[in-house]
C-alpha positions as CSV (number, residue, x, y, z in Angstrom):
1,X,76.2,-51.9,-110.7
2,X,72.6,-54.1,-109.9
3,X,72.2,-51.9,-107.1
4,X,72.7,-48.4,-109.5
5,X,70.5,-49.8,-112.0
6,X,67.8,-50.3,-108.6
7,X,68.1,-46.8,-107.1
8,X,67.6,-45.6,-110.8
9,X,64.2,-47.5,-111.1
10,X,63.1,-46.5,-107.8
11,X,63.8,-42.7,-108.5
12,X,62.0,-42.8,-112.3
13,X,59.3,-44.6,-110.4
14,X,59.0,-41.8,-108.0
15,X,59.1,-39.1,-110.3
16,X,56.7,-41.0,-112.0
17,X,54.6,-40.7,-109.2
18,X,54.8,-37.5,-108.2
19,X,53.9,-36.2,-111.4
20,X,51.1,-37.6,-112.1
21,X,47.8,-35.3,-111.3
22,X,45.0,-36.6,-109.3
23,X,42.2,-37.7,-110.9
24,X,40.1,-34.5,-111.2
25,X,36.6,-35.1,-108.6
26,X,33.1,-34.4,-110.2
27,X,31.8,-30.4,-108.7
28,X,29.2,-30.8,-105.8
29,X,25.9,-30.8,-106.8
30,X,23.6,-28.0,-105.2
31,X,20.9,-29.3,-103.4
32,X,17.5,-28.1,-105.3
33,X,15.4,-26.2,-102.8
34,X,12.1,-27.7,-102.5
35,X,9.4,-26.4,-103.9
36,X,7.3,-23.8,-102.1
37,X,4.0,-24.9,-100.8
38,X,0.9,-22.7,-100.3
39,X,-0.3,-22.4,-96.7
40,X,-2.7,-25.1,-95.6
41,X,-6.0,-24.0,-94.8
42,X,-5.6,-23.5,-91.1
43,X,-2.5,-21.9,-91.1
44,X,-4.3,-19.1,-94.1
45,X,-7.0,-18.8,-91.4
46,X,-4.6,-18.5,-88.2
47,X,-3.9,-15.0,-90.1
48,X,-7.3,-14.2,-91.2
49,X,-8.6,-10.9,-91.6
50,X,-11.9,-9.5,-93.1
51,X,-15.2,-9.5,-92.7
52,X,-16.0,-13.4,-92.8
53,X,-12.9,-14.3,-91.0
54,X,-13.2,-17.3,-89.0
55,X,-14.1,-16.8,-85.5
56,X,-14.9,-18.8,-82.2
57,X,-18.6,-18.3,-80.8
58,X,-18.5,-21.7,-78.5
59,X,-15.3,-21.3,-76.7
60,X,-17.3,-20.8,-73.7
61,X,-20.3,-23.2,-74.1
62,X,-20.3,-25.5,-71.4
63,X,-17.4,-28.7,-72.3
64,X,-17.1,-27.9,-76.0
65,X,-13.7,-26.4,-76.1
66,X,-12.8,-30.1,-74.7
67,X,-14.5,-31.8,-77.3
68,X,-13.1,-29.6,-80.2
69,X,-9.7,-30.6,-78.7
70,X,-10.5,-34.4,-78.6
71,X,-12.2,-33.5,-82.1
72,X,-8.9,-32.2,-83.6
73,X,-6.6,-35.3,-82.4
74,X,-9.3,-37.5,-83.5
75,X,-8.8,-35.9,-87.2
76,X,-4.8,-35.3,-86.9
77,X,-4.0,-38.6,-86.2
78,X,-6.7,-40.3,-88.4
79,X,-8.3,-42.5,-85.6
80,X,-11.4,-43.7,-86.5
81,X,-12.0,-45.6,-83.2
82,X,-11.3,-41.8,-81.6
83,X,-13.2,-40.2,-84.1
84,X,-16.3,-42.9,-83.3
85,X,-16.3,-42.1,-79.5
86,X,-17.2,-38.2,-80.4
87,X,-19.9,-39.0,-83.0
88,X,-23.6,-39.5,-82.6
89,X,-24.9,-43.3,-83.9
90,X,-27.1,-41.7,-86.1
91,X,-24.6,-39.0,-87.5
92,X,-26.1,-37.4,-90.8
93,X,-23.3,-37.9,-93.8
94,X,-25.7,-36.6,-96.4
95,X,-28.9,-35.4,-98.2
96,X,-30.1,-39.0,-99.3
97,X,-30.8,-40.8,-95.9
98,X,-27.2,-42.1,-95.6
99,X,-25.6,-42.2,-91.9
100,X,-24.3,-43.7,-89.1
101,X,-20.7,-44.7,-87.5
102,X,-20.2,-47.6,-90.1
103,X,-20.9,-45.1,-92.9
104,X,-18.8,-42.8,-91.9
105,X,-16.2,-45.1,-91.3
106,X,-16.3,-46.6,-95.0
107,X,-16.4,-43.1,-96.6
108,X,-13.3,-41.7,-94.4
109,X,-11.5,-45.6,-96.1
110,X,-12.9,-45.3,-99.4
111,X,-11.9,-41.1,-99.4
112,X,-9.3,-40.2,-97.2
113,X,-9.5,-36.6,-98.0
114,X,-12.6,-36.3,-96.0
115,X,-10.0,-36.1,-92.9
116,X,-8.7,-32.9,-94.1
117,X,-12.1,-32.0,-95.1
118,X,-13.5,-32.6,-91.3
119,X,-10.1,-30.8,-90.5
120,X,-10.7,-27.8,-92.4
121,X,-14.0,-27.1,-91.6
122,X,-12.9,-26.9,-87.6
123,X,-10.0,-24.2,-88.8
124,X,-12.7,-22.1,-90.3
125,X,-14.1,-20.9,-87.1
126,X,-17.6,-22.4,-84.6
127,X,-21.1,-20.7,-84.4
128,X,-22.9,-21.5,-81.7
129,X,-26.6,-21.8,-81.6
130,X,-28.0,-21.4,-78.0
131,X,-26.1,-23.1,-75.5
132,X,-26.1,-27.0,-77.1
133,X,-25.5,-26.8,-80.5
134,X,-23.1,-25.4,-83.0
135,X,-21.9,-25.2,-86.4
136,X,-18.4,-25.5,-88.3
137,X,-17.6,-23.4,-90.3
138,X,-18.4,-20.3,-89.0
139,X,-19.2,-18.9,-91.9
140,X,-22.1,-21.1,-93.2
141,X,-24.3,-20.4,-90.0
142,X,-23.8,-16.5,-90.8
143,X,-24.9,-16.4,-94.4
144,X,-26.3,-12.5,-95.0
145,X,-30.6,-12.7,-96.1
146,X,-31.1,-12.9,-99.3
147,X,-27.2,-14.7,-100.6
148,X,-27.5,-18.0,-102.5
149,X,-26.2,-20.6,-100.7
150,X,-25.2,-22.6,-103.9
151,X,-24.1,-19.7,-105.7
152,X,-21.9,-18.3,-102.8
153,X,-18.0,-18.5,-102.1
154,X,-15.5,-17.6,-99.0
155,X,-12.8,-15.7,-100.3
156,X,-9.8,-17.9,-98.3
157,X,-7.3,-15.7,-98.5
158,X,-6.0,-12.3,-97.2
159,X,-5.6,-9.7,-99.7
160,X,-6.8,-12.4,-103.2
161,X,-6.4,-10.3,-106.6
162,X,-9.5,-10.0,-108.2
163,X,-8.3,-10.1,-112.0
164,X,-9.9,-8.6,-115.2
165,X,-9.4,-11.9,-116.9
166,X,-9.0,-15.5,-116.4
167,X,-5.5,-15.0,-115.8
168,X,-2.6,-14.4,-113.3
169,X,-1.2,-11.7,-115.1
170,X,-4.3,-10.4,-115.9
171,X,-4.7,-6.6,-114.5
172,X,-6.0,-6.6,-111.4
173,X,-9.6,-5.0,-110.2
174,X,-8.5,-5.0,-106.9
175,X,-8.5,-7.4,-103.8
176,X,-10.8,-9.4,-101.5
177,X,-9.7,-10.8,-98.1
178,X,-12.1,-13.3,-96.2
179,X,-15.2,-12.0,-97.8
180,X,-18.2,-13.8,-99.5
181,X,-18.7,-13.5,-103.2
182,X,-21.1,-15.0,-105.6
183,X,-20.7,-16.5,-108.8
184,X,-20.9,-13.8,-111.5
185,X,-20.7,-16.2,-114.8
186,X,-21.1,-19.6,-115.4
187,X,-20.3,-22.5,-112.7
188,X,-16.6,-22.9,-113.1
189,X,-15.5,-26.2,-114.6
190,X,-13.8,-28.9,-113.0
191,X,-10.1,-28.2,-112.7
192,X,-10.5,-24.2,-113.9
193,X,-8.0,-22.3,-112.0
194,X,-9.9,-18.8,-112.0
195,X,-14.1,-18.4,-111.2
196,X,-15.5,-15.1,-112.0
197,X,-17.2,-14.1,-108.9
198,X,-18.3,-10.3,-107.7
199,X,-19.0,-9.2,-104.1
200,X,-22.4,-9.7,-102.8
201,X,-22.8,-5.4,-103.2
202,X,-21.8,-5.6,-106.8
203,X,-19.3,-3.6,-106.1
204,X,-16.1,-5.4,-107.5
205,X,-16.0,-8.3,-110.3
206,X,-13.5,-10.5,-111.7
207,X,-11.7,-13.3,-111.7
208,X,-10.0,-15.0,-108.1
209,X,-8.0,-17.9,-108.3
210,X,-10.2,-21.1,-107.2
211,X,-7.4,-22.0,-104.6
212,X,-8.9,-19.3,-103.0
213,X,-12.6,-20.0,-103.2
214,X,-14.5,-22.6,-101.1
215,X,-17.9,-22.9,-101.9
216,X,-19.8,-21.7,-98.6
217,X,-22.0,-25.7,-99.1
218,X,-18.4,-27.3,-98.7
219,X,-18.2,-29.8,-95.8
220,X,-19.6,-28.6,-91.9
221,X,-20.1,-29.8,-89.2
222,X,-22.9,-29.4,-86.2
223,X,-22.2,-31.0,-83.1
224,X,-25.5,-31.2,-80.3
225,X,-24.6,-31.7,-76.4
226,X,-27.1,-33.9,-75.1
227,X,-26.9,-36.1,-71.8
228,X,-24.2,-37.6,-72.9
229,X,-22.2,-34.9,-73.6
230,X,-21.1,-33.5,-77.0
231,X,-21.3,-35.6,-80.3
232,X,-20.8,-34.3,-83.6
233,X,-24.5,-35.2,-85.4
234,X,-23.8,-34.1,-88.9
235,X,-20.9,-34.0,-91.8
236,X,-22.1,-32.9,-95.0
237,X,-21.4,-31.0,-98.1
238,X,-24.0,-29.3,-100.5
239,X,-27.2,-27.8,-100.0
């Protein structure tokens, strides 16, 4: 009889079991796709196209295409000690008498944007000037007589809506690809996402997006070749 009464609990026990549902598992999450980024200003300028496109007038000066190289690794991998070797004692930093190695070494710790400032200005293309010295960008060197230098943008972009407002649904007035324009209204205010601008022929105005305006005084950079090969003698901003 004990052993009846045993093989009845053992078979409850496993009907039990078998009928109770497994515990019900929480859905997968989706992974969130990340969050488009716009194109860096080198890789917008690999696929320039218009009239103030970057392009390369010192590829075939005597040992600068060397340099630019050492001059890019220098920038990617943030070495100042690199970065040092290429630059001239007296490098110019700005307007007010400031300069040196040591100076440029305390701005590039104090502002670490000014790497992808110096990078930036290499992507935007090299005018040369005789056969020793050059300039970066390319477009600064090639500003048209009679264009404002402070009052002057590079459109950055390849096809950039020009709106009829300050606004990215805004209708659009057309588009501008790698041109320079000139400020048509007031300077644009810190943080404003759109800057009215016009064409330096007047013949389109409106509003571009200021991700795709650099102000043609942004950061350059001239570079010499003396006896001791090239150094870069100058990184400055503003006019």
């Amino acid at each position: 009889m004990k052993i009846q009464i045993a093989g009845l609990c053992s078979l409850a026990l496993l009907v039990t079991a078998c009928g109770e549902s497994p515990a019900e598992e929480a859905p997968a999450t989706e992974p969130t796709a990340p969050a488009s980024e716009a194109p860096s200003l080198a890789e917008a300028a690999a696929s320039a196209e218009g009239p103030f496109a970057p392009r390369d007038d010192c590829g075939e000066l005597y040992g600068f295409d060397s340099f630019r190289g050492q001059l890019r690794r220098a920038i990617t991998f943030q070495n100042t000690d690199s970065l040092a070797a290429l630059v001239d004692p007296d490098i110019r930093l700005d307007f007010g008498g400031d300069g040196g190695i040591d100076a440029l070494k305390a701005r590039l710790a104090d502002d670490p944007s000014l790497w992808s400032e110096m990078s930036d200005a290499i992507a935007l293309g090299c005018s040369a000037e005789g056969e020793t010295a050059v300039t970066m960008p390319w477009a600064f060197a090639n500003l048209p007589d009679g264009a404002e230098a402070t009052s002057t943008y590079l459109v950055t972009a390849n096809d950039a809506p020009v709106r009829a407002e300050a606004s990215g649904t805004a209708a659009s007035n057309g588009a501008i690809s790698w041109d320079l324009v000139k400020l048509a209204g007031d300077a644009p205010a810190d943080g404003a996402e759109f800057v009215e601008v016009s064409t330096l022929d007047d013949a389109t105005t409106g509003f571009v997006a200021a991700e795709s305006l650099r102000p043609i005084t942004d950061y350059r950079i001239l570079a010499s070749r003396g006896d001791d090969g090239w150094k870069v003698t100058a990184f400055v901003a503003g006019d």
